[in-house]
N, CA, C and O of each residue as an XYZ file, in Angstrom:
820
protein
N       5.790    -15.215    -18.180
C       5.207    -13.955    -17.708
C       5.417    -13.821    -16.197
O       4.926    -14.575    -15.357
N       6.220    -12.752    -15.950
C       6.177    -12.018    -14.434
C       4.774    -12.571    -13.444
O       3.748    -12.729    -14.106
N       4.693    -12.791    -12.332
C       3.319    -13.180    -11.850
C       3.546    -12.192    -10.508
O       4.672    -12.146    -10.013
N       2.594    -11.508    -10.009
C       2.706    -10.769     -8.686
C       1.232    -11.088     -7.720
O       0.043    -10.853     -7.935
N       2.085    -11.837     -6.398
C       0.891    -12.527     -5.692
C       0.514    -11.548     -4.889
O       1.314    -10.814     -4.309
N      -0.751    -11.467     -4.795
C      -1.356    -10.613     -3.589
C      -2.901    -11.415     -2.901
O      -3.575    -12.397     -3.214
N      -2.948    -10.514     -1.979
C      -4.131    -11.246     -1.211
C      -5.194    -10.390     -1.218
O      -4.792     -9.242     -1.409
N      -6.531    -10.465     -1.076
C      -7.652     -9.537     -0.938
C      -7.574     -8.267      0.027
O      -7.539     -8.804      1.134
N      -7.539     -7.256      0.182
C      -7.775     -6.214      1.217
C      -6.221     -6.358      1.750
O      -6.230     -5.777      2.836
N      -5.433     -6.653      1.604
C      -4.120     -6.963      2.307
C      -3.195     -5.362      1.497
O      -3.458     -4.700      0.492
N      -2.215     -5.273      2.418
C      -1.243     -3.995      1.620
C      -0.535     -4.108      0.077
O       0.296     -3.314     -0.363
N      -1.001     -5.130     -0.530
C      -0.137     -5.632     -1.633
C      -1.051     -4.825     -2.698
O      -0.556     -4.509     -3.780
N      -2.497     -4.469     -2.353
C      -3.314     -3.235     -3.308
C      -2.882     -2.275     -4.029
O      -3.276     -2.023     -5.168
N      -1.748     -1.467     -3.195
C      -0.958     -0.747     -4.284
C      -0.392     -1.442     -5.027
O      -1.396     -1.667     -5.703
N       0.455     -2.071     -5.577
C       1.219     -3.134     -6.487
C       0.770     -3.199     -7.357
O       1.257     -2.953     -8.460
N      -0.657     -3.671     -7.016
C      -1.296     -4.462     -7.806
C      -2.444     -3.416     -9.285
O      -2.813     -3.615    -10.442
N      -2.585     -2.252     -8.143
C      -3.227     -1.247     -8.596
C      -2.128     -0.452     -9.743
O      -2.515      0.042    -10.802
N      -0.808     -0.456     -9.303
C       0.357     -0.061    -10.086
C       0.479     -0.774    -11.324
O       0.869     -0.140    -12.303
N       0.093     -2.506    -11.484
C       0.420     -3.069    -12.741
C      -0.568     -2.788    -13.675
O      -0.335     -2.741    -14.883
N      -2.055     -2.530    -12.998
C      -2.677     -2.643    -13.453
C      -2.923     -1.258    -14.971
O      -3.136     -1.290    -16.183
N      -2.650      0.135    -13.532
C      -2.552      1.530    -14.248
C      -1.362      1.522    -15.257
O      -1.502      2.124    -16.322
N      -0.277      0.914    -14.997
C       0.945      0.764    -16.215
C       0.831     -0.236    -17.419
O       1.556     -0.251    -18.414
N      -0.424     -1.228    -17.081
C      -0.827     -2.099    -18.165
C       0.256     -2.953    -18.182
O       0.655     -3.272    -19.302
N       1.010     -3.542    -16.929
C       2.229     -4.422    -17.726
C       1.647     -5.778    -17.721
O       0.627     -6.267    -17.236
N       2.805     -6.300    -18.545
C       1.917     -7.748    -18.813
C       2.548     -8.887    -17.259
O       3.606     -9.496    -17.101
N       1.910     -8.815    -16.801
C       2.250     -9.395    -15.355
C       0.555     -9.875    -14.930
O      -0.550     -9.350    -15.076
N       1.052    -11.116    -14.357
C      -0.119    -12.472    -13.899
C      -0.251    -11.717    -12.721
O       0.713    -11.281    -12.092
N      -2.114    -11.462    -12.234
C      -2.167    -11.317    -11.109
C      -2.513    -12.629    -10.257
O      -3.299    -13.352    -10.870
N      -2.148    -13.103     -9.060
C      -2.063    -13.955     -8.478
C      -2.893    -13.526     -7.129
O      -2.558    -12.639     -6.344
N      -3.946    -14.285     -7.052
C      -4.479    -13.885     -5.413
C      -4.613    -14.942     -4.777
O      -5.282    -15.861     -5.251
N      -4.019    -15.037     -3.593
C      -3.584    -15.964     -2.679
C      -4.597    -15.326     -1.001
O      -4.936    -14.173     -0.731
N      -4.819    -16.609     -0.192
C      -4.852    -16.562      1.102
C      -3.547    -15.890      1.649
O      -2.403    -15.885      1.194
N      -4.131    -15.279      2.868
C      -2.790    -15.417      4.081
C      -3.059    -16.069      5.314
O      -4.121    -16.514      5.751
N      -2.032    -16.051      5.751
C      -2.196    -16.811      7.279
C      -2.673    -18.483      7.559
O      -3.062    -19.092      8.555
N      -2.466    -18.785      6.398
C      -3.277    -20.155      5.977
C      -1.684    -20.944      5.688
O      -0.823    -20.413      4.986
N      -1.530    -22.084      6.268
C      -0.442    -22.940      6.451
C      -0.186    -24.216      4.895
O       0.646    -24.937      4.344
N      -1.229    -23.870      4.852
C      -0.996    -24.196      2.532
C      -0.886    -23.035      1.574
O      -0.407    -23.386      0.496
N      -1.154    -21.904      1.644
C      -1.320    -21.158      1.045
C       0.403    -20.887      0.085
O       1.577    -20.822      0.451
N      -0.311    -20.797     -1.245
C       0.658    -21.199     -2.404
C       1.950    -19.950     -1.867
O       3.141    -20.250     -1.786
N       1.471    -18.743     -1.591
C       2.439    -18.156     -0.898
C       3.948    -18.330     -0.614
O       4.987    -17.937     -1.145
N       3.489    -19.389      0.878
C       4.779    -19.899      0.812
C       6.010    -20.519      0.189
O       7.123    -20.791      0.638
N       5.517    -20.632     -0.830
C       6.512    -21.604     -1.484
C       7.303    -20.141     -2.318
O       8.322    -20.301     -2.990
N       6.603    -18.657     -2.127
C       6.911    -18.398     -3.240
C       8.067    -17.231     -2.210
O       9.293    -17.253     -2.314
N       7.204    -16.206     -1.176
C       7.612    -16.047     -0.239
C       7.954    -16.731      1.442
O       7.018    -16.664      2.239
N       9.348    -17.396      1.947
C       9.186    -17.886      3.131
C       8.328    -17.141      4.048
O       7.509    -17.822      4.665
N       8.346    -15.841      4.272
C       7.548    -15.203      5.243
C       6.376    -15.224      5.501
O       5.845    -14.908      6.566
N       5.677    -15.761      4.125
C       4.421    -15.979      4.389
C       3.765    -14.553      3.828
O       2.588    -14.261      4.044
N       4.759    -13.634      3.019
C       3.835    -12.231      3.011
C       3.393    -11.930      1.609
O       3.729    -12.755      0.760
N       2.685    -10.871      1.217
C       2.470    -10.251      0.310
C       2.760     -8.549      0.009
O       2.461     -7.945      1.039
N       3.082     -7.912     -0.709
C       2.905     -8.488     -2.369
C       4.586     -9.114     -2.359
O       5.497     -9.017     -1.537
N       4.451     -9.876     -3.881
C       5.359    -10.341     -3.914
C       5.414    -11.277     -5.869
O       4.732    -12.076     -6.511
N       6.529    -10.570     -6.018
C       6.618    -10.466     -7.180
C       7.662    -11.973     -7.780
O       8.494    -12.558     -7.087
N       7.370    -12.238     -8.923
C       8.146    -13.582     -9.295
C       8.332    -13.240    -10.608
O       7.365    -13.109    -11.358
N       9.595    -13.060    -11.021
C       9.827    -12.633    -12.521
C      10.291    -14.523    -13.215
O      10.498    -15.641    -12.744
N      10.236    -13.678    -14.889
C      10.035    -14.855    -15.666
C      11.945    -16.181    -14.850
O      11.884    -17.398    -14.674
N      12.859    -15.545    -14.662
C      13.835    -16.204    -14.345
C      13.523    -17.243    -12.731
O      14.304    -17.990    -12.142
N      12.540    -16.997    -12.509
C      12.748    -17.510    -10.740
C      12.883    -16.818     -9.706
O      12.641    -17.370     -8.633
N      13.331    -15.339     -9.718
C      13.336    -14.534     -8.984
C      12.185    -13.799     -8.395
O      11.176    -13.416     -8.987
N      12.522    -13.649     -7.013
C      11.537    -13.248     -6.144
C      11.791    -11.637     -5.573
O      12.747    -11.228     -4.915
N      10.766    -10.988     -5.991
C      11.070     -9.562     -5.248
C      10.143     -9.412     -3.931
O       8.927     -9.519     -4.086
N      10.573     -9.213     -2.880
C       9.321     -9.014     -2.252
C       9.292     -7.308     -1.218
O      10.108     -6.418     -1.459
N       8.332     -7.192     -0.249
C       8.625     -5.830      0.231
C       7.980     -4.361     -0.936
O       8.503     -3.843     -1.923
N       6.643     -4.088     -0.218
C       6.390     -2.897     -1.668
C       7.046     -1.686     -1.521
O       6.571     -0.618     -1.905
N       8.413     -1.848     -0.830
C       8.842     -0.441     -0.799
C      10.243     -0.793     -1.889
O      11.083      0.107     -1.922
N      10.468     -1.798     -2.595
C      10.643     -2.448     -3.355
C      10.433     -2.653     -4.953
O      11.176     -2.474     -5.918
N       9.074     -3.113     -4.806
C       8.256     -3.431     -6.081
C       7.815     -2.377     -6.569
O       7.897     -2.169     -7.779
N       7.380     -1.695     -5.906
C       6.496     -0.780     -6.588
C       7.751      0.436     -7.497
O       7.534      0.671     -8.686
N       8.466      0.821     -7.086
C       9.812      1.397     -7.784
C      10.071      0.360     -8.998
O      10.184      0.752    -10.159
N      10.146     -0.848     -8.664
C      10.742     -1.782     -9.693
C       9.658     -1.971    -11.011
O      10.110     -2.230    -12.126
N       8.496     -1.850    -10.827
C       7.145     -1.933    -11.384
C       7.035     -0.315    -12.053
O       6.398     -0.217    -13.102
N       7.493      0.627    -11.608
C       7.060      2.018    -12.332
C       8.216      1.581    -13.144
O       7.820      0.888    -14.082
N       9.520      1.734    -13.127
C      10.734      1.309    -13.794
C      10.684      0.859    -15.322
O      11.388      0.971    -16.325
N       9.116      0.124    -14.846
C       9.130     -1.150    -16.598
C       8.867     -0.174    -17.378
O       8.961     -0.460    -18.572
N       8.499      1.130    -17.078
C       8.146      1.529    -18.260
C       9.037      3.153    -18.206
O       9.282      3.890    -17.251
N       9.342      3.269    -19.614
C      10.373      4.586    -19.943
C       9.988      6.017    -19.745
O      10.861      6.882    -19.815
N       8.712      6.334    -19.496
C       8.351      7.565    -19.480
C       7.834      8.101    -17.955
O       7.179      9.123    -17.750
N       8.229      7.292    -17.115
C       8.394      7.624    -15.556
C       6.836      7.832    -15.518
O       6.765      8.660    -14.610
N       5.700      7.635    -15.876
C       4.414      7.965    -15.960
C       4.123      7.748    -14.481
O       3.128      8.433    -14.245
N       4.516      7.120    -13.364
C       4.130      7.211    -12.305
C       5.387      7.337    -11.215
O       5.143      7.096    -10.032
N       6.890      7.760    -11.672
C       7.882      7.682    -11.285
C       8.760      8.490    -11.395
O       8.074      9.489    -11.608
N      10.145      8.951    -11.419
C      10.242      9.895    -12.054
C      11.872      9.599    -12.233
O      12.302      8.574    -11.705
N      12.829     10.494    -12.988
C      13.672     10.122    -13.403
C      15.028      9.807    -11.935
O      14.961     10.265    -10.794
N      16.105      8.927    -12.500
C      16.912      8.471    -11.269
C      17.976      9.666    -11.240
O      18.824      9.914    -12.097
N      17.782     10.188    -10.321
C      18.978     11.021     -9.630
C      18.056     12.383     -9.665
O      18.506     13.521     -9.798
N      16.805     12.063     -9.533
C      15.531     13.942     -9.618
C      15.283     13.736     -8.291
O      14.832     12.659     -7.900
N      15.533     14.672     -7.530
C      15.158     15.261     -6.489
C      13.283     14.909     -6.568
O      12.842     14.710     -5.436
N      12.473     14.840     -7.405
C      11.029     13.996     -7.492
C      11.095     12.696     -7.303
O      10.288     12.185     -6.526
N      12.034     11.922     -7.947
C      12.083     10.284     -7.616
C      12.276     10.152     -5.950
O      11.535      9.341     -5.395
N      13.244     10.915     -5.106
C      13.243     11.304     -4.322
C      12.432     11.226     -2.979
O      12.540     10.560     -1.950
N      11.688     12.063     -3.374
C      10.643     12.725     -2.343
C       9.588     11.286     -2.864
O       9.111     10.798     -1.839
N       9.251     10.733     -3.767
C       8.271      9.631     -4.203
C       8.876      8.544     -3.105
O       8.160      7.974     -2.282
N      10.021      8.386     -3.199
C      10.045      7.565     -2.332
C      10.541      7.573     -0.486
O      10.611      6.654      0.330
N      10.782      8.908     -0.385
C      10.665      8.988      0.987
C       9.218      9.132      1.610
O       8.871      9.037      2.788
N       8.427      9.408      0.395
C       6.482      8.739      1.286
C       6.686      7.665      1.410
O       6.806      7.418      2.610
N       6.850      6.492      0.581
C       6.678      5.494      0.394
C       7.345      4.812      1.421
O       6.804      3.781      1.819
N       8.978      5.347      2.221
C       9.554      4.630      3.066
C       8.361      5.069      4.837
O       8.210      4.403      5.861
N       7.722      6.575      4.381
C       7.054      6.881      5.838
C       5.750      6.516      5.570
O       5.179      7.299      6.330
N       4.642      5.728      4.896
C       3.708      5.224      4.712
C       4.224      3.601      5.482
O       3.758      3.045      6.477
N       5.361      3.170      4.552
C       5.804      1.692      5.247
C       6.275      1.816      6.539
O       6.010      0.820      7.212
N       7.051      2.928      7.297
C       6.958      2.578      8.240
C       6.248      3.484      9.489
O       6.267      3.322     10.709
N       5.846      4.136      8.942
C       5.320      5.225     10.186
C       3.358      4.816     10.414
O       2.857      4.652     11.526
N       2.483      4.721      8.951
C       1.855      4.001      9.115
C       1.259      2.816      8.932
O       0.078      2.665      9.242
N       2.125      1.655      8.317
C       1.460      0.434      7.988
C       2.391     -0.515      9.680
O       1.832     -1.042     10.642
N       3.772     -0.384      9.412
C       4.425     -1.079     10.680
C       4.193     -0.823     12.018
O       4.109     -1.580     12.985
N       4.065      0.923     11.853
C       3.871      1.369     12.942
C       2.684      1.724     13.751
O       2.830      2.011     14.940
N       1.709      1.724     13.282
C       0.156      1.839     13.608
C      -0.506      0.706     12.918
O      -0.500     -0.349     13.552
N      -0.913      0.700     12.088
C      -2.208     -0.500     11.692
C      -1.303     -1.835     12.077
O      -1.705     -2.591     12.962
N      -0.358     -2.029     11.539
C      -0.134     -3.653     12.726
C      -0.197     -3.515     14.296
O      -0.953     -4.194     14.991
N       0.395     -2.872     14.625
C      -0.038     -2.922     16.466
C      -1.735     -3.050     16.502
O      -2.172     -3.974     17.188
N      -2.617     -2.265     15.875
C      -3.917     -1.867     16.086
C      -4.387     -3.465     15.370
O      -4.851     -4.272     16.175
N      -4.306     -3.776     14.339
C      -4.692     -4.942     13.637
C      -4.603     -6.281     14.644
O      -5.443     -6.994     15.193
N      -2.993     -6.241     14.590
C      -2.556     -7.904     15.202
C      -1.662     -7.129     16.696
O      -0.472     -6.850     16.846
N      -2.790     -6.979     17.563
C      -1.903     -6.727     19.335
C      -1.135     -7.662     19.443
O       0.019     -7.516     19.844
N      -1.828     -9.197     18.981
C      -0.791    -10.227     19.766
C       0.249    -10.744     19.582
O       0.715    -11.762     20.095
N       0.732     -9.954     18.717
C       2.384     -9.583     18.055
C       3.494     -8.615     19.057
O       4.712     -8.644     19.232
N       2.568     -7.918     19.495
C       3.498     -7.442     20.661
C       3.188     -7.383     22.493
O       3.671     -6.762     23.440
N       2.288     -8.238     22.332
C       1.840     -8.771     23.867
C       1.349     -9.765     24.017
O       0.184     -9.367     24.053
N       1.258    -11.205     24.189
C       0.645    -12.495     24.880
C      -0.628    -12.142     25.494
O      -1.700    -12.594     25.091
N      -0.491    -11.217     26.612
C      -1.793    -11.031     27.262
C      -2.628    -10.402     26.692
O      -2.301     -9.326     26.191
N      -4.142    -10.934     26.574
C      -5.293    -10.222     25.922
C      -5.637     -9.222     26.530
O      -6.139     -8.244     25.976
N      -5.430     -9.312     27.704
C      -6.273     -8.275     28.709
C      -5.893     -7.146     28.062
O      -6.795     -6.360     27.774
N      -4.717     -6.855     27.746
C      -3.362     -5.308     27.407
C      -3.888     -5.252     25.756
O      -3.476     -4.249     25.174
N      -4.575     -6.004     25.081
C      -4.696     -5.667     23.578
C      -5.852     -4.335     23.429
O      -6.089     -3.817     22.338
N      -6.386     -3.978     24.478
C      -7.265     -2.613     23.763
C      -6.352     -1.677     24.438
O      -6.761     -0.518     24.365
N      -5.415     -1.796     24.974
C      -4.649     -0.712     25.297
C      -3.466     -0.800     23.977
O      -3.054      0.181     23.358
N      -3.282     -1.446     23.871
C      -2.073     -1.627     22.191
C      -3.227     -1.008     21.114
O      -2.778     -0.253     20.252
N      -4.190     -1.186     21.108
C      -4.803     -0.684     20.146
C      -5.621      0.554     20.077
O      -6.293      0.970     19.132
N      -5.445      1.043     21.208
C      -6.112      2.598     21.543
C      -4.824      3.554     21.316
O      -4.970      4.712     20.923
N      -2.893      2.703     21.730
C      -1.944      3.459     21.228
C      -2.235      3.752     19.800
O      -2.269      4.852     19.247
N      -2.464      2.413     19.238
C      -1.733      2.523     17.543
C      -3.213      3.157     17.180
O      -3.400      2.782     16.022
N      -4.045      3.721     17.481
C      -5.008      4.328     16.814
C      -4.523      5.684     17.115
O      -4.729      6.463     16.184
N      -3.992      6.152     18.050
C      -3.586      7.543     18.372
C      -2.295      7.650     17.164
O      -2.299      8.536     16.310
N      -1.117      6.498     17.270
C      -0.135      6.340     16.390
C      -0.932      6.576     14.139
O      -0.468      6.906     13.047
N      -2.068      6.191     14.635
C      -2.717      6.655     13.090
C      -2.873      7.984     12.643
O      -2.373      8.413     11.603
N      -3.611      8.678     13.475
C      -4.043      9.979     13.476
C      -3.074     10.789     13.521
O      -3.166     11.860     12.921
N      -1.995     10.478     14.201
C      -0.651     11.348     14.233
C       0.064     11.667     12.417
O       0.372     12.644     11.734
N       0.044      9.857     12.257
C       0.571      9.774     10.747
C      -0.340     10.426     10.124
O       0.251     11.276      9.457
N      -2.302     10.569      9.844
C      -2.406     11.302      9.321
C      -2.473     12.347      9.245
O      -3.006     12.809      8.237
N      -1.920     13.321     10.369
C      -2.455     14.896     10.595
C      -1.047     14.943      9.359
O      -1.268     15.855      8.562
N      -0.004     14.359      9.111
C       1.539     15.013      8.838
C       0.738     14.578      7.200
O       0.645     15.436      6.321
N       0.369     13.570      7.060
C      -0.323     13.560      5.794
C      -1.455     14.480      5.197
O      -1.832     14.435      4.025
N      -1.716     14.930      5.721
C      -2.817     15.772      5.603
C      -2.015     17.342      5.343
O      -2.091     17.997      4.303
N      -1.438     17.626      6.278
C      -0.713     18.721      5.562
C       0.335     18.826      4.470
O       0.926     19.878      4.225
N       0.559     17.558      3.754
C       0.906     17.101      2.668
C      -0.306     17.736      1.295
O      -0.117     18.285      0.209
N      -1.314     17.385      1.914
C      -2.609     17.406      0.753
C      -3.110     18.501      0.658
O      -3.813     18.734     -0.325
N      -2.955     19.221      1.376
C      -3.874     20.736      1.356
C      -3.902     21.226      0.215
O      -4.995     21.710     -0.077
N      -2.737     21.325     -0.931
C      -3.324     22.133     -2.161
C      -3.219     21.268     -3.127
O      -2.711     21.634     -4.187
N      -3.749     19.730     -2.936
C      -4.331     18.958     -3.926
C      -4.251     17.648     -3.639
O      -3.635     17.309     -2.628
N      -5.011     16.438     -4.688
C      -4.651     15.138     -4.023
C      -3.722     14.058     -3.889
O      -3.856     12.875     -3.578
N      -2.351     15.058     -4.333
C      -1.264     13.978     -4.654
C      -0.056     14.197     -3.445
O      -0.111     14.991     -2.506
N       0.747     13.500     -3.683
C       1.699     13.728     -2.249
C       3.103     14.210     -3.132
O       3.892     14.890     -2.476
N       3.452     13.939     -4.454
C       4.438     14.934     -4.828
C       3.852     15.285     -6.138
O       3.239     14.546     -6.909
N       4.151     16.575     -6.264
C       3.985     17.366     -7.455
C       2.425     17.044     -7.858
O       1.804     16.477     -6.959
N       1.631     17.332     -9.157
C       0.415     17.329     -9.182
C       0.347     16.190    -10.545
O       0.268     16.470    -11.741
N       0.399     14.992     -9.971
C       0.141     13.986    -10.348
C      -0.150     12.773     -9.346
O      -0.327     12.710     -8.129
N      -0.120     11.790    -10.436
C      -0.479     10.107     -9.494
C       1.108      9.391     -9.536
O       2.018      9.272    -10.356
N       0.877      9.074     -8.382
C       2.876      8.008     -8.422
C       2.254      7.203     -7.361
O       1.262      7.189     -6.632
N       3.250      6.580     -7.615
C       3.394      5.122     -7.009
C       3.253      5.591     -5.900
O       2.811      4.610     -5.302
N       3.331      6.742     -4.858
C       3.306      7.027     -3.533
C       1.690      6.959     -3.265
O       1.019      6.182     -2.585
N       1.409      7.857     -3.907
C      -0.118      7.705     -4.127
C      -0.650      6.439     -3.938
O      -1.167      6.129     -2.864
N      -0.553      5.471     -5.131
C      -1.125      4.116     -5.108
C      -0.871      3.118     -3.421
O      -1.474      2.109     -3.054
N      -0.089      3.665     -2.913
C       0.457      2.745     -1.808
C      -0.312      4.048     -0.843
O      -0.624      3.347      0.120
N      -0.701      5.138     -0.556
C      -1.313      5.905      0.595
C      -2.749      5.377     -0.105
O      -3.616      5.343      0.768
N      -3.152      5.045     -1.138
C      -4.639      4.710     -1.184
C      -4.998      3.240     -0.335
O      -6.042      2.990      0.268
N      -4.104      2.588     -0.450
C      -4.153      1.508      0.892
C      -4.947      1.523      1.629
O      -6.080      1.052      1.735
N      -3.829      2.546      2.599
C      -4.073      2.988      3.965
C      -5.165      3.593      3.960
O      -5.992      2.951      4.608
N      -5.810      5.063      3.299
C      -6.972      5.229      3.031
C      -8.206      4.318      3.156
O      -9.149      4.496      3.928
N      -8.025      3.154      2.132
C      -8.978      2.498      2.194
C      -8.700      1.683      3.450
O      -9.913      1.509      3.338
N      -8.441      1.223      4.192
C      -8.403      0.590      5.269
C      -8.692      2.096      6.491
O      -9.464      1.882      7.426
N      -8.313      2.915      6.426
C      -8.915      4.100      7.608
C     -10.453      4.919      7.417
O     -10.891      5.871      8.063
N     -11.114      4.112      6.208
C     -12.632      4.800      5.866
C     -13.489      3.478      6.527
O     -14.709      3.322      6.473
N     -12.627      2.697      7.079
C     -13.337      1.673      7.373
C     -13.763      2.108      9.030
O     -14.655      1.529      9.650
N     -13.161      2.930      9.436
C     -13.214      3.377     11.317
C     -14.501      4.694     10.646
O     -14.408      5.371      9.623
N     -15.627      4.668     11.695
C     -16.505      5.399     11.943
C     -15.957      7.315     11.646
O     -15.438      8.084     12.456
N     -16.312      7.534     10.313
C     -16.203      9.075     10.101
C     -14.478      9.732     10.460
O     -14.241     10.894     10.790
N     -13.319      8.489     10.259
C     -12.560      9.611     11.075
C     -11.949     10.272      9.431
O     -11.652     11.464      9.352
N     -11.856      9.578      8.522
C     -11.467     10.312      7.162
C     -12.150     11.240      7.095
O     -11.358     11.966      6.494
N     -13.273     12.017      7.266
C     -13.991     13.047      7.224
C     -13.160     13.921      8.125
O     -13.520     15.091      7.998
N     -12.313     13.798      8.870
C     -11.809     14.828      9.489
C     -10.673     15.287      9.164
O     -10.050     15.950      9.994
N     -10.029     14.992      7.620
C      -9.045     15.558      7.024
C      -9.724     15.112      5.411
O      -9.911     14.124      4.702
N      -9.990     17.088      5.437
C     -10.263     17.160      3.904
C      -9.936     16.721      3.022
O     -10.686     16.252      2.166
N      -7.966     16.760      2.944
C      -6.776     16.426      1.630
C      -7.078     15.333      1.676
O      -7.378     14.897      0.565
N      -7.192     14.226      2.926
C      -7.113     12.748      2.516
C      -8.494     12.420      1.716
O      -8.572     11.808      0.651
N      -9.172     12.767      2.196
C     -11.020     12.377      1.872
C     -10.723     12.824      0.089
O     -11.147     12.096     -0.809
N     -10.068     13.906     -0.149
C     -10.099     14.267     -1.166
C      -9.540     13.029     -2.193
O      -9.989     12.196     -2.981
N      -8.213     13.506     -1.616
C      -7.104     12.121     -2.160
C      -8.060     10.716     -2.509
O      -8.192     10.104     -3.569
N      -8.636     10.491     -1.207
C      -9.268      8.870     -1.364
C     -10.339      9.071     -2.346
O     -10.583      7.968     -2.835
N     -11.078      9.963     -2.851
C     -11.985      9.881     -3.637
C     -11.443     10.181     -5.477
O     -11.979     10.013     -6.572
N     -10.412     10.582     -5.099
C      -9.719     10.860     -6.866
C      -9.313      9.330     -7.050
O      -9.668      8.765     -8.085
N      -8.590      8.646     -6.099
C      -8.311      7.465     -5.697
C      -9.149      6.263     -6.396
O      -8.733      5.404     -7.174
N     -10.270      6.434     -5.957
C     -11.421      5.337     -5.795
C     -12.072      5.493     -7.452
O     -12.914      4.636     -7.720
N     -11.809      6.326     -8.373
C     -12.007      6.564     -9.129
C     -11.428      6.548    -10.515
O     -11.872      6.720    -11.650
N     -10.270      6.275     -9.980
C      -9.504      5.500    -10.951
C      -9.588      4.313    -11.562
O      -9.662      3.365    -10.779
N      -9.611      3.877    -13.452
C     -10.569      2.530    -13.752
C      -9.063      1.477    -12.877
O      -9.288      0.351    -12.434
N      -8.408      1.780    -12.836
C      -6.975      0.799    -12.088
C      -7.522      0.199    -11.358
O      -7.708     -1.018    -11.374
N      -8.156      1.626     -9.960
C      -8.472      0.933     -9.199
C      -9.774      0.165     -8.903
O      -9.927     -0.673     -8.014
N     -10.781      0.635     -9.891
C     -12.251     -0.172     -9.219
C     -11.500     -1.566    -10.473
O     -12.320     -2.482    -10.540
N     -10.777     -1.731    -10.986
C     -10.491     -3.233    -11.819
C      -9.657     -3.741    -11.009
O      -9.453     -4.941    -11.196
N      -9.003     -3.178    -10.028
C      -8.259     -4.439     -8.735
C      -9.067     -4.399     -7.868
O      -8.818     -5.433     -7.248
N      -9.885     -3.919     -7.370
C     -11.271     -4.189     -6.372
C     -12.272     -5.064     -7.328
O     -12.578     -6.041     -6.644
N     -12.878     -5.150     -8.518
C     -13.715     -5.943     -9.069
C     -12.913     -7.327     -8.508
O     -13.386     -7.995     -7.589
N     -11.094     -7.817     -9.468
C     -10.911     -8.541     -9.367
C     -10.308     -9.071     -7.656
O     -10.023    -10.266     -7.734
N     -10.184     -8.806     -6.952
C      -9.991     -8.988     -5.246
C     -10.813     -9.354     -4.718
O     -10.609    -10.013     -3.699
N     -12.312     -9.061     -5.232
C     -13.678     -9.823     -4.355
C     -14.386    -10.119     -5.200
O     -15.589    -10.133     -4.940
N     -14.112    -10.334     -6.012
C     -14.405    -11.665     -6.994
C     -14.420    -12.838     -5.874
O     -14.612    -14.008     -6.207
């Protein structure tokens, strides 16, 4: 059986939230990070998550990746859509500006400063950028959502599952999701899904 490692609260939530809503038969695996034993490594060198291990030995890693490869298992595109549709498309050009506009590009600077500066003194200035660098990503998201809670067409996709992430990690800052309706919206169709409160039961477990 396929096994896909992830860590608690870490970006690997969509993935995981994806196997769960497609029902595939895939081992969930929850691992530490940043921890110098953590089974991880052996599986990814980088040390990251999510990260997928099919029955042959093979390692997929990167959810801009998996999560395409994971809607795939199943024939009726239920969260994906067909190859060469202008919808498969657009599903995954969120998915490339979620990975890099806000997970690389804002919440790591804001998260881990000392990735791009040594000096502490300069880390609330790295992190007052990448909080401005958030709000930017979500105003363009937000006018994505205005006439409903999905980011293509009026359903749930894998784009979705990977912006509920970020969501849940930006309801964590004092009221600022309240200041874009579509997302607040989005995050609450989100949070309501049995997918997702059964990868949150099992994550803090």
């Amino acid at each position: 059986m396929p096994k896909l490692f992830i860590a608690a609260g870490a970006c690997s939530f969509g993935t995981h939230v994806v196997a769960r809503e497609l029902q595939l038969p895939i081992e969930i695996v929850k691992v530490p990070l940043r921890t110098p034993d953590s089974p991880i490594h052996h599986i990814n060198p980088l040390g990251r998550v999510p990260a997928l291990q099919l029955d042959n030995g093979e390692v997929i890693t990167e959810n801009s990746a998996i999560l395409p490869f994971l809607a795939d298992q199943t024939s009726d595109h239920q969260l994906f859509a067909p190859v060469g549709s202008s919808e498969r498309a657009k599903i995954q050009s969120w998915i490339g500006y979620l990975s890099s506009e806000l997970h690389v590009g804002a919440f790591r600077p804001f998260n881990r400063p000392e990735r791009y500066l040594a000096d502490s003194e300069q880390h609330p200035a790295i992190k007052a950028q990448a909080r401005t660098q958030i709000e930017n990503a979500l105003q363009h998201l937000e006018k994505q959502l205005q006439d409903g809670p999905y980011l293509v067409g009026q359903r749930f996709t894998i784009a979705d599952a990977y912006l509920g992430v970020f969501l849940g990690w930006i309801s964590r800052f004092n009221d600022l999701l309240s200041q874009y309706p579509g997302l607040q919206r989005a995050y609450t169709q989100f949070t309501q899904r049995p997918s997702v409160q059964q990868s949150l039961a099992f994550e803090q477990a």
